[in-house]
C-alpha positions, -999 to 999 in steps of 0.1 A, spaced: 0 0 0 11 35 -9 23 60 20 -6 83 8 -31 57 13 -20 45 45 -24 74 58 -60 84 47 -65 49 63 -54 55 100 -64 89 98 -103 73 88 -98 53 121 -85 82 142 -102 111 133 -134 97 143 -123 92 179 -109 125 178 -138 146 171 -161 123 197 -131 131 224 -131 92 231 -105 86 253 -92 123 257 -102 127 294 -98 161 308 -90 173 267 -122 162 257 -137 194 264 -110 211 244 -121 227 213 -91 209 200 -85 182 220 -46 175 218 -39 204 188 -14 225 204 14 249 189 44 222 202 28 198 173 29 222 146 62 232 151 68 194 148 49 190 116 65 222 102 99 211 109 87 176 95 76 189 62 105 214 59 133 186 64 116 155 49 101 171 19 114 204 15 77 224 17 75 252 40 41 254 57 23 287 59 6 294 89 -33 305 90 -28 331 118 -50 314 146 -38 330 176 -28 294 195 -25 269 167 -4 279 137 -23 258 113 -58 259 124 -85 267 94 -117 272 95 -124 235 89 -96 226 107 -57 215 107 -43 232 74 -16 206 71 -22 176 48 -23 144 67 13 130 55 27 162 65 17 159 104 23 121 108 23 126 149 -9 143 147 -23 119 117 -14 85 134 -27 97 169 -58 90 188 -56 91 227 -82 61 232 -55 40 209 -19 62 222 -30 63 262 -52 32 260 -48 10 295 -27 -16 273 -19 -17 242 -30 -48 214 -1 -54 194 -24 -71 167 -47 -37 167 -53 -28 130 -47 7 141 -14 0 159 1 -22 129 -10 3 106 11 29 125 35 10 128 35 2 88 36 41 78 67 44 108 87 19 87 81 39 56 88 69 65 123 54 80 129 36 49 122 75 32 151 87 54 121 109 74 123 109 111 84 112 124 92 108 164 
């Protein structure tokens, strides 16, 4: 499977959770739950060293790359943000059969094997 499309996979698995807060605790009531300027600067300086593209903010007062609609930054571009969902990252234990977590573990290996460094 292509980088692309594993991607728009995990992110068809985690965005749900995100937007119902499952699993965010005391975030949950967060507008944006775990969006915070720290992961920006992480995806900017992801897409700026593993692909060269300079990201241009939105000018949201707290989160760089907050739209209207929501994060700016296409999903291959913010893998920390992409591949995360706190009911599957802080979950009690962790399956290592999970779809989710093998999928994640899938797109870590290719980006490695890209030369990009995602954590």
């Amino acid at each position: 499977m292509e980088l692309l499309a594993m991607y728009e996979e995990i992110a068809a698995i985690t965005r749900p959770l995100c937007l119902a807060g499952t699993g965010c605790g005391d975030r949950a009531s967060r507008p944006y739950r775990c969006c915070e300027k720290q992961y920006c600067d992480r995806a900017a300086k992801f897409a700026r060293d593993g692909y060269g593209i300079e990201l241009q903010p939105t000018g949201h007062p707290e989160i760089p790359f907050m739209g209207p609609s929501g994060c700016t930054i296409p999903l291959h571009l913010r893998p920390i943000c992409t591949i995360h969902a706190c009911a599957i990252s802080w979950a009690p234990t962790i399956n290592p059969d999970d779809p989710a977590m093998l999928l994640t573990q899938r797109i870590l290996r290719a980006e490695h094997a890209a030369g990009r460094q995602v954590i």
